[in-house]
Residue frames as a rotation matrix with the C-alpha (Angstrom) as fourth column:
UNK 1
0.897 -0.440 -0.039 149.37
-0.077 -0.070 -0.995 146.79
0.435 0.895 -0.097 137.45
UNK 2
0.642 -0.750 -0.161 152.87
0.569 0.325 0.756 146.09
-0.514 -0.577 0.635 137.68
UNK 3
0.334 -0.806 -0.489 156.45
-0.616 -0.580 0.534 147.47
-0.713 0.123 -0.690 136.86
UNK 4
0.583 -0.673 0.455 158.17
0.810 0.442 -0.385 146.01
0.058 0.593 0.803 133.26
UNK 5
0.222 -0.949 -0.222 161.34
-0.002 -0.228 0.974 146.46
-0.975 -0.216 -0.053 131.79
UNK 6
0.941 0.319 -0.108 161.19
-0.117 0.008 -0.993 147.07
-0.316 0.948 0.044 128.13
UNK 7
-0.197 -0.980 -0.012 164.94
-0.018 -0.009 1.000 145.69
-0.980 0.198 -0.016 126.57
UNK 8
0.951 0.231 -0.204 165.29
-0.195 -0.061 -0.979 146.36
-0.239 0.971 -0.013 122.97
UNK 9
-0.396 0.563 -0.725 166.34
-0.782 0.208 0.588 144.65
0.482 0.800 0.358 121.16
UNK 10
0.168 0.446 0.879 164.20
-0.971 0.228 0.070 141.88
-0.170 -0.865 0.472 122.27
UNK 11
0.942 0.008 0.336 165.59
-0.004 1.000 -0.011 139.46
-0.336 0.009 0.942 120.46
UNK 12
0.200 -0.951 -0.236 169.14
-0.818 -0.295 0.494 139.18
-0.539 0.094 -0.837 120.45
UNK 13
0.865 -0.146 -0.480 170.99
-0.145 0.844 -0.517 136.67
0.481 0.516 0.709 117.90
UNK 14
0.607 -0.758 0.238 174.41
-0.036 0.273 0.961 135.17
-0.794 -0.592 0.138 118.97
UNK 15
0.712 -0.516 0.476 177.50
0.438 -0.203 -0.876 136.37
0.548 0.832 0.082 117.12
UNK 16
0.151 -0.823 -0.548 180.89
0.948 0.277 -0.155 137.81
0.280 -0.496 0.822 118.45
UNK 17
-0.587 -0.705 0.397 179.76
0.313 -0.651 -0.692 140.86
0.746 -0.282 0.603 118.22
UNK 18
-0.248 0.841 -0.481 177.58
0.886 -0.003 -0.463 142.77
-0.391 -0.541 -0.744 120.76
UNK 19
-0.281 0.780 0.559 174.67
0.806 -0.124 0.579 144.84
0.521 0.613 -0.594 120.08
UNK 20
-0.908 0.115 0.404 173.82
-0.355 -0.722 -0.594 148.16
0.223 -0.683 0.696 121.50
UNK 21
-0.352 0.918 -0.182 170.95
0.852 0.395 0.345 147.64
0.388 -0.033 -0.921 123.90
UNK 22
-0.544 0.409 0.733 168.34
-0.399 -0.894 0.204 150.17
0.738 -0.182 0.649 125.39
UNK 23
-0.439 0.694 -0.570 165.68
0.858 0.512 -0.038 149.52
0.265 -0.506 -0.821 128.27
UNK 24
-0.460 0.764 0.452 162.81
-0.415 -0.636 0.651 151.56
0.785 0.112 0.609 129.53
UNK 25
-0.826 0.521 -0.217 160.52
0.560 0.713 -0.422 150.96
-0.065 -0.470 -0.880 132.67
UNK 26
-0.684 0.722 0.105 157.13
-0.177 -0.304 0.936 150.99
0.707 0.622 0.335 132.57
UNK 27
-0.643 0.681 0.351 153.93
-0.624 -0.199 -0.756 151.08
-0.445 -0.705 0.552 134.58
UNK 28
0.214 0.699 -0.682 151.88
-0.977 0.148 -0.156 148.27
-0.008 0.700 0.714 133.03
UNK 29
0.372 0.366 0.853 151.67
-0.539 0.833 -0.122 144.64
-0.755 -0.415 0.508 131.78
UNK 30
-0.468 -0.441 -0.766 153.20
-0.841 -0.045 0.540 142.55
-0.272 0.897 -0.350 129.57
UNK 31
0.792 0.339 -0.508 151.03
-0.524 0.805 -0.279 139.57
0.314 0.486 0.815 127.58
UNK 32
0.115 -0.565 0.817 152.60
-0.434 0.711 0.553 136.32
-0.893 -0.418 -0.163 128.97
UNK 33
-0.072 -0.429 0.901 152.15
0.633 0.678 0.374 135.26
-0.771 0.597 0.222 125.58
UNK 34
0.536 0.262 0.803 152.63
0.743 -0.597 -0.301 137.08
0.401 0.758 -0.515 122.10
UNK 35
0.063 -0.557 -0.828 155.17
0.567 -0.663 0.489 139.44
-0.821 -0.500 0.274 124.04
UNK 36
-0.870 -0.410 0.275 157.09
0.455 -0.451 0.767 140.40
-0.191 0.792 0.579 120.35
UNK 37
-0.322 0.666 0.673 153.41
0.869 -0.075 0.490 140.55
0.377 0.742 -0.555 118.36
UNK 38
0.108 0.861 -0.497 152.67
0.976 0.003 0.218 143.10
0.189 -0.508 -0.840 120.89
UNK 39
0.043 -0.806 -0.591 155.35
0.445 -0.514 0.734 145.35
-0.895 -0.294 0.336 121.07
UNK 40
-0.588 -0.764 0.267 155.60
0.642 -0.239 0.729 145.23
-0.493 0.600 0.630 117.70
UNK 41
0.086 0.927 0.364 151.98
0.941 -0.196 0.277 146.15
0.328 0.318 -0.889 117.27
UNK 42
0.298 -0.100 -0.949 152.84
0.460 -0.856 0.235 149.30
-0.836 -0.506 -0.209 119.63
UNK 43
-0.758 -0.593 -0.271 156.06
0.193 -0.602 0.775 150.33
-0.623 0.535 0.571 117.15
UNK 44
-0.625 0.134 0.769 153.65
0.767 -0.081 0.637 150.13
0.148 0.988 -0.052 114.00
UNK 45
0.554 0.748 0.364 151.29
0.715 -0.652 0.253 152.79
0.426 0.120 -0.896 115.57
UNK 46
0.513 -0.345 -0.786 153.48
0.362 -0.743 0.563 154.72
-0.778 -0.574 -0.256 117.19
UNK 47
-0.446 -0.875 -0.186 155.55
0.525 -0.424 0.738 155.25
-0.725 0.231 0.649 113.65
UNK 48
-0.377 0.611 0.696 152.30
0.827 -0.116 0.550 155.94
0.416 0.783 -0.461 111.77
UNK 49
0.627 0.486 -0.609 151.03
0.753 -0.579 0.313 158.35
-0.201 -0.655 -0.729 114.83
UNK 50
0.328 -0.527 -0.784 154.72
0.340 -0.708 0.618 159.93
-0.881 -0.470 -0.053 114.56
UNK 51
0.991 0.035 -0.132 154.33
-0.126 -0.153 -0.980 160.00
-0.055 0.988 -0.147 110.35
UNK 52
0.040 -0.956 0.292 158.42
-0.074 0.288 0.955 158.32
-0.996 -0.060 -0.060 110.84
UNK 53
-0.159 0.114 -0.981 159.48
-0.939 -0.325 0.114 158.29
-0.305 0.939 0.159 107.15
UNK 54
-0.212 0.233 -0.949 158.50
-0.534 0.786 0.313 155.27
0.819 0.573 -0.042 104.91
UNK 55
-0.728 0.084 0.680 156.58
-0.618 0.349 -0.704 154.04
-0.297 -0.933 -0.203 107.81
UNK 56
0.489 0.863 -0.129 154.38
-0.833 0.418 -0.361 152.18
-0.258 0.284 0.923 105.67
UNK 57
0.251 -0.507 -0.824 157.09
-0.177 0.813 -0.554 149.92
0.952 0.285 0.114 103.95
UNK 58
-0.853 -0.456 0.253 158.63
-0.484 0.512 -0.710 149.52
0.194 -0.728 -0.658 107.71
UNK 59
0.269 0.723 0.637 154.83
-0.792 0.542 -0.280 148.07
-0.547 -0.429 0.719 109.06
UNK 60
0.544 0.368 -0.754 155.22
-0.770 0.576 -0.275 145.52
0.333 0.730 0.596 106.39
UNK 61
-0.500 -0.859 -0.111 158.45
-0.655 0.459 -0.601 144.13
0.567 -0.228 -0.792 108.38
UNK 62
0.158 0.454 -0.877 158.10
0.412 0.777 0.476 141.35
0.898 -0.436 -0.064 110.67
UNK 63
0.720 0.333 0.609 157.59
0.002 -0.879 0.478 141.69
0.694 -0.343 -0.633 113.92
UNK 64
0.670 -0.728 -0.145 160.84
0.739 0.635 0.225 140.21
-0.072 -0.259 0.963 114.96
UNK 65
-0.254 -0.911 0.324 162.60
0.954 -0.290 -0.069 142.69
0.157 0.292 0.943 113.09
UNK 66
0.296 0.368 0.882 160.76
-0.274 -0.851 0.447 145.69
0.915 -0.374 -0.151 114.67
UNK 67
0.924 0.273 -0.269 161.89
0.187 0.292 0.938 144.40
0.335 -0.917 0.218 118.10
UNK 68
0.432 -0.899 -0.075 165.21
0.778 0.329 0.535 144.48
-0.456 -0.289 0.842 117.37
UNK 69
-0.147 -0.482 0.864 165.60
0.873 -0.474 -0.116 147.94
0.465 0.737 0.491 115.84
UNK 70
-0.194 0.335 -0.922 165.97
0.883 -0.349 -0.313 150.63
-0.426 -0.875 -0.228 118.49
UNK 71
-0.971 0.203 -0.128 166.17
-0.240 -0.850 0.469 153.99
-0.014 0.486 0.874 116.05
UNK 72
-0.234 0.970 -0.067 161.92
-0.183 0.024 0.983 152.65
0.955 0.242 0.172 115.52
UNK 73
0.325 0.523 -0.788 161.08
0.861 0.181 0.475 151.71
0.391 -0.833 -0.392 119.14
UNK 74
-0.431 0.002 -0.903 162.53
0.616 -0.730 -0.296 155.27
-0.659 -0.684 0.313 120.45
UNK 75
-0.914 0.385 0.127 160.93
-0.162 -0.633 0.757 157.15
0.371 0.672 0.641 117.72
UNK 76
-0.137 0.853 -0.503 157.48
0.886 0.333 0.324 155.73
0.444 -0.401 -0.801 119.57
UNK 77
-0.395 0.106 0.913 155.82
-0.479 -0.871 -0.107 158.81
0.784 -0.479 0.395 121.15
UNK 78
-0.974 -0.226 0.001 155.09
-0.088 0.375 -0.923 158.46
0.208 -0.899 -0.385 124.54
UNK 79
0.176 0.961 -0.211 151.10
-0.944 0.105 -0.312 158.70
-0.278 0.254 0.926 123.59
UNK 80
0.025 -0.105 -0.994 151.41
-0.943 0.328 -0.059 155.55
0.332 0.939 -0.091 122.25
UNK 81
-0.455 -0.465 -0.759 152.79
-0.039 0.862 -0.505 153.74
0.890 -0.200 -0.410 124.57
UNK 82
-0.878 0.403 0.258 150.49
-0.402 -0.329 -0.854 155.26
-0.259 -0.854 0.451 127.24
UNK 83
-0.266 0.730 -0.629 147.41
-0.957 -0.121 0.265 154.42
0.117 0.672 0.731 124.85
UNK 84
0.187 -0.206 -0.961 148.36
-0.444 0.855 -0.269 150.93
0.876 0.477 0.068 124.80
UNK 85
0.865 0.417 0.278 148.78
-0.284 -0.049 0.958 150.80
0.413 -0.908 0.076 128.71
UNK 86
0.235 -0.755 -0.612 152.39
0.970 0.226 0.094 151.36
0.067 -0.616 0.785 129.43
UNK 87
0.843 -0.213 0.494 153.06
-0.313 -0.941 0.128 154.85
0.438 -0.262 -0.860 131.11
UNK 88
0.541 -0.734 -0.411 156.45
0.576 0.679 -0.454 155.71
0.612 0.009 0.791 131.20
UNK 89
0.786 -0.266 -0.559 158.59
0.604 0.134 0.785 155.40
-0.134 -0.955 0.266 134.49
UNK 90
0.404 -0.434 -0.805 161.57
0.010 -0.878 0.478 156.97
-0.915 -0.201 -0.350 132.61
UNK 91
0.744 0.019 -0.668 163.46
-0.666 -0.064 -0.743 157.33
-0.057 0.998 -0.035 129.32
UNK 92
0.884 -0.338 -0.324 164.98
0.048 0.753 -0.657 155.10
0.466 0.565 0.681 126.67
UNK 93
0.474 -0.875 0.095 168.77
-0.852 -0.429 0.299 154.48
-0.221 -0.223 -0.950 128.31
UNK 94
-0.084 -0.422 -0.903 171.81
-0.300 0.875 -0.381 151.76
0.950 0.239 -0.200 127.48
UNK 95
0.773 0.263 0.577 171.67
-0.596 0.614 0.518 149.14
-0.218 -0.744 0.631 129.04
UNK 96
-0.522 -0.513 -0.681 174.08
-0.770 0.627 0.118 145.73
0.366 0.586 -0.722 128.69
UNK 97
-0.254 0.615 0.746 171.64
-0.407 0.632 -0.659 143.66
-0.878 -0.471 0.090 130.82
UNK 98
-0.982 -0.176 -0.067 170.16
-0.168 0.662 0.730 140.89
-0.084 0.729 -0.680 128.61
């Protein structure tokens, strides 16, 4: 296994302003392909695991727009993301890296 870098959001759009970002390292792998689908698959169990409110209507989102909403990717317990084979290195901090 290797070291990632989790950046949230993970897709950024271009506009004048900027976005708060987070990052996160991890112990683990990321899918060379299907990166988002994967992640986003994490958030939807981790907000059902952490009963987050109206986590049903959020699963329904795409997973684009789970990638890019950090208040749902730090709400992830850290079970979750261990489950799923990333054990975290340390916690959620800003970042401005891209």
């Amino acid at each position: 296994m290797a070291n990632v870098t989790l950046r949230i959001p993970m897709i950024t759009s271009v506009g004048p302003l900027e976005s708060p970002r987070i990052s996160r390292d991890f112990h683990g792998v990321m899918p060379t392909v299907e990166s988002v689908a994967f992640v986003a698959r994490i958030i939807r169990e981790g907000l059902e695991t952490a009963h987050y409110p109206e986590y049903r209507r959020l699963s329904e989102l795409s997973d684009d727009y789970l990638v890019e909403q950090i208040a749902l990717v730090t709400a992830v317990p850290d079970d979750v993301w261990i489950r799923n084979g990333f054990y975290p290195l340390t916690e959620w901090k800003p970042t401005r890296e891209l």
